[in-house]
N, C-alpha and C positions, 0 to 999 in steps of 0.2 A: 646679527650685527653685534661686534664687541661690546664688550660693559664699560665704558667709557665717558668718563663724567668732563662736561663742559661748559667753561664758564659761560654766564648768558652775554649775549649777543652783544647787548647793551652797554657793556663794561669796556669792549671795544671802541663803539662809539663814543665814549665815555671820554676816551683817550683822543680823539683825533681835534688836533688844533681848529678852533672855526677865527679863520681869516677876516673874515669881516668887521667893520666897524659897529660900534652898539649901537648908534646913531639910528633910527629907522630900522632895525632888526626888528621883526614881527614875531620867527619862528626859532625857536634854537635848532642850534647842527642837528643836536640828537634829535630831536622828535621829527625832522625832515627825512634821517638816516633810516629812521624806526618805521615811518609811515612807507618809503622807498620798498624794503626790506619787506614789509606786510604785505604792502598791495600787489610785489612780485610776487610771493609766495601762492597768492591767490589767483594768481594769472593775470597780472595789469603788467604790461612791459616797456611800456613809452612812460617818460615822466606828461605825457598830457592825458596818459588813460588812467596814471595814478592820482593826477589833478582830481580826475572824474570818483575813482575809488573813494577819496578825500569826504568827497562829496555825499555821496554813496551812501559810507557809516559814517558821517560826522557826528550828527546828536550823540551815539551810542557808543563809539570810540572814540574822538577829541580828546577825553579827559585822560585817557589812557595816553594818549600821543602828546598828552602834552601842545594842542593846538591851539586851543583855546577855543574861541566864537564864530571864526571865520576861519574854514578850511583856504589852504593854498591853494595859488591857481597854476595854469602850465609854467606861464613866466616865472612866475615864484621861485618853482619848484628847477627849472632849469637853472637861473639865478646864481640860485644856492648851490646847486652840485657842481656849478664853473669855478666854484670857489673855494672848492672842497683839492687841500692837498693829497693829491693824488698816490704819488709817491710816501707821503707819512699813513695815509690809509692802508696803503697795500703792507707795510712796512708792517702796520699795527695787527692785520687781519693775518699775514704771515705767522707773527709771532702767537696768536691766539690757535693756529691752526695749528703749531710744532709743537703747542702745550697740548692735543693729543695724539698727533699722531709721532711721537717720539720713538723710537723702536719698530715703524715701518719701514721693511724693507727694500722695496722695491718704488724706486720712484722714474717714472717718464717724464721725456721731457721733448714739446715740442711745439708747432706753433699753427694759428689760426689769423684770415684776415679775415676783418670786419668789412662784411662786401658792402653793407651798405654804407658807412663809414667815407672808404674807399671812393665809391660813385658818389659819394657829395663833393668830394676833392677834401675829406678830412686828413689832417695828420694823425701818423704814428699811430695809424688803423689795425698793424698787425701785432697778435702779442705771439708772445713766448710763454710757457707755462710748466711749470714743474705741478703733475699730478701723482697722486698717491694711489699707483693700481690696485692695491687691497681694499682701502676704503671709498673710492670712490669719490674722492673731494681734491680741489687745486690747491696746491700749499702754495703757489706764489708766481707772479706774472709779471710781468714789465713790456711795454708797448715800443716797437720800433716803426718808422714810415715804411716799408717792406718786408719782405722774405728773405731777401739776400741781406740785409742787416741781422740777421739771427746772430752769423757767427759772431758780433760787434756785442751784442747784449746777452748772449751767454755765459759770460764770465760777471758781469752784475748779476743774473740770474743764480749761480750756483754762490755767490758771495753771500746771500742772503736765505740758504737753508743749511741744515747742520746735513753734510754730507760723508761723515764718521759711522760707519758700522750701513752704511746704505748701495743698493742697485742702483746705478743710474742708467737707462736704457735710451735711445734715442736714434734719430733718424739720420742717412747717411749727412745730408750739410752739415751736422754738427758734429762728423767723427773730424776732432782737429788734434793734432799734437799739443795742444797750450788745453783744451777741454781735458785731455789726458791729465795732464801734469797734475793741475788743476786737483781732481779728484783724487789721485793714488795720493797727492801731498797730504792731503787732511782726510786720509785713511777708510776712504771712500773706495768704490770699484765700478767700473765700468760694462758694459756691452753694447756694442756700435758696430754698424753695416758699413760695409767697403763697396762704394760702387764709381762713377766715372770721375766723381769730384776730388776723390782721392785715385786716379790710377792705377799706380805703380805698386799701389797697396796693394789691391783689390788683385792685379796680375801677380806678385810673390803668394797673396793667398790661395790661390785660383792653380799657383805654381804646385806649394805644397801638398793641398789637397789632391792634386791628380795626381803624386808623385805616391803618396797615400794609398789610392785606390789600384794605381798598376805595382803596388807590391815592394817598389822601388824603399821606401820608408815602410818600417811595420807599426809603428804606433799612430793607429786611428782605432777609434769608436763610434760605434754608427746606434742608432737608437729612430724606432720609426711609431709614429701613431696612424691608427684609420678609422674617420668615423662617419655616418651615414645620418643625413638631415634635410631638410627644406628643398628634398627634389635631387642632392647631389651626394657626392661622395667624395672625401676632401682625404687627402693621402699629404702626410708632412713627414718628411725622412730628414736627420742634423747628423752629419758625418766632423768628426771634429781630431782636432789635428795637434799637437806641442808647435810652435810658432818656427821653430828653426830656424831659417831662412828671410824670418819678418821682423822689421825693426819699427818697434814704435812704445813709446812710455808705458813700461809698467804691461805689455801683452804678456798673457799666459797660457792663452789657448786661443786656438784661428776657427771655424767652424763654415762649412757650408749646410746650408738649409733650400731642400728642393718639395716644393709643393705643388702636389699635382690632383686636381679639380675635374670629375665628372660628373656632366649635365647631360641632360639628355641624349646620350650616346657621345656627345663634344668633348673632347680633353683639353686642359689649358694647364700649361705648366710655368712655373716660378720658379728662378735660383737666385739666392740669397749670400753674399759671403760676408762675412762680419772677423771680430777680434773683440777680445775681454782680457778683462784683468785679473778675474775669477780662475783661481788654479783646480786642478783636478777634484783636492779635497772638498773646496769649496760649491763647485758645481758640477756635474756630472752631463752627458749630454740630455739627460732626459730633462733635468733643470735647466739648461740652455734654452732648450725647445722651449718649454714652459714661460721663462722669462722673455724671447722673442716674441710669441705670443701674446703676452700681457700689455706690449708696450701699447698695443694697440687698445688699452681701453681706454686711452683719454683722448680716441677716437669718438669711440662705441658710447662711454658714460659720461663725457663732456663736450665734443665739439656736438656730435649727433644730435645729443639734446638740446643743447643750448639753438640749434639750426631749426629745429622741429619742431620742438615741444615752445622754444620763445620766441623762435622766429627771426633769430640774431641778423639773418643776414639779410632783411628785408625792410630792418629798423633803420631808419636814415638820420642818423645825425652828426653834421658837418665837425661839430667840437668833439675832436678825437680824444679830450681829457675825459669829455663826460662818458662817451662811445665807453673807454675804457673802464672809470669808475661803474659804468652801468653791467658790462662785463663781469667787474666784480661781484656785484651784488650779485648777479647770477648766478655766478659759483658758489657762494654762501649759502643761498637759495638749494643750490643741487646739493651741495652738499649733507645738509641739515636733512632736507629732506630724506637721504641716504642712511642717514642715523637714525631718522626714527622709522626704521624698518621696513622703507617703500623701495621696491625694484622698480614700480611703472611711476616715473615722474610726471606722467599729464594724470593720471588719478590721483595723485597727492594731491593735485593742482586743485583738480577737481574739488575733493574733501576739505580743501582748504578756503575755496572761493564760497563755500555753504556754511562755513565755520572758521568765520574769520579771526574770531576772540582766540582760535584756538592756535594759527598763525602768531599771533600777537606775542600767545605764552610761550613761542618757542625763543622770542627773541631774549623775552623778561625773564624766562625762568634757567634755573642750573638745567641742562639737560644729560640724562643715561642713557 
């Protein structure tokens, strides 16, 4: 894991507006935020099992959290997070996340719904996320009521991360002529999949390339990987193409990507056609391949976990603000954990739920 110093946790909460009147305020933001924050980290995921956590270690951390006599209870604890701007938090935690991951390449971008969210009849259950395929952490989300709102909240999305000198890789609904612009304007580059929602694309790509391979055009490159695991044998071949004949912002190269999977004697094949903004110099097909590949780990090291290891989609809470703030904290949660040296997230979990002080000090202390 990089050498990478960050400010503590706290400094963040630090900053977030608490809405509330003074009036009958028992707990401040931050020590709600911090206790939130803990009890995830230890593996408590509902704000009524972090109630219980509260409880748990109150004599021996209170003082730490700032609780005082009487730990919170679920209502409390729900209360408070309805109250918490949402939007200035992500804002806040954004902005603490760009202080290091500044000079990261490659960033994905794509979206998840809160099923159980969802089956409460909550709103604005599904987010949108830009993750950092290198390190492993979300640099920033925003919640829409569906999936077919992505294209709608993309452009907020990409407003609010520095997209200068960075990859933005993402899934066919978001290849849009205005996402295009978007990123080549502020000197950013793309990579995106052409499939039915874009047409006419996907057929001029589909055009060229075949035009490629029977000989008709000589400028293609082709670059193949093969490698043997878990029972199968995964074959991915990026045949890649100068755009010619394709009009769209800022294209510099067209590629098709064909993946072909053997399982037990069974073959399954995949074809992929995409477009980027990335010129020759810049990426090669073997770096295509690579970067197609990656987009998927805010698959693999975010939704996956977050479904698994917290069990996101089986948490039921109607208030889509909280659903989402609680989101947050998850990815805080994943992330941190990712820095300090863990690959397996439910064993961090583990070591963290037996050493909870130690939890504590990731939120309090500068971390490397």
């Amino acid at each position: 894991m990089p050498q990478i110093e960050i400010i503590p946790l706290i400094r963040v909460f630090e900053k977030i507006e608490d809405e509330r009147k003074s009036r009958g305020k028992r707990y401040s933001l931050v020590s709600i935020m911090l206790l939130c924050f803990v009890a995830m980290l230890c593996g408590y995921k509902t704000y009524s099992s972090i109630s219980e956590f509260s409880n748990n270690y109150h004599d021996s951390m209170s003082e730490c959290l700032g609780l005082g006599k009487r730990s919170p209870c679920a209502a409390t604890i729900h209360n408070v997070l309805k109250r918490v701007g949402v939007k200035k938090f992500e804002k806040a935690i954004s902005e603490w996340v760009e202080s290091f991951t500044e000079g990261e390449e490659e960033v994905a971008i794509d979206g998840k719904t809160l099923r159980g969210t969802k089956k409460k009849g909550g709103k604005f259950s599904h987010l949108l996320s830009a993750f950092s395929s290198k390190l492993g952490i979300t640099m920033y989300q925003v919640s829409t009521e569906k999936k077919t709102n992505e294209i709608g909240m993309i452009m907020e999305l990409l407003s609010e991360i520095i997209l200068e000198g960075r990859i933005l890789t993402m899934d066919a609904l978001l290849t849009q002529k205005k996402v295009s612009e978007k990123i080549i304007s502020e000197n950013g580059d793309y990579v995106m999949v052409a499939k039915d929602n874009q047409k006419h694309l996907r057929e001029d790509i589909e055009c060229v390339i075949l035009a490629n391979e029977w000989g008709t055009i000589p400028e293609v490159e082709v670059f193949e990987t093969s490698e043997k695991g878990h029972g199968r044998t995964e074959r991915r071949k990026i045949t890649v193409s100068e755009p010619i004949i394709v009009e769209w912002p800022g294209v510099k190269q067209i590629f098709k990507i064909e993946r072909e999977i053997t399982r037990k004697g069974k073959i399954s094949l995949e074809t992929v056609y995409g477009l980027t903004s990335l010129s020759k110099e810049k990426a090669n097909p073997e770096k295509l391949l690579k970067l197609n590949r990656n987009h998927w780990s805010i698959e693999n090291k975010s939704h996956y976990v977050r479904d698994v290891t917290f069990d996101e989609d089986r948490i039921q809470i109607k208030n889509g603000k909280i659903a989402q703030l609680m989101a947050l904290i998850r990815n805080i949660v994943i992330g941190i954990i990712r820095f300090e040296g863990y690959n397996n997230i439910a064993q961090a979990i583990r070591f963290y739920a037996a050493n909870p002080f130690n939890a504590l000090a990731l939120a309090m202390l500068r971390i490397k």
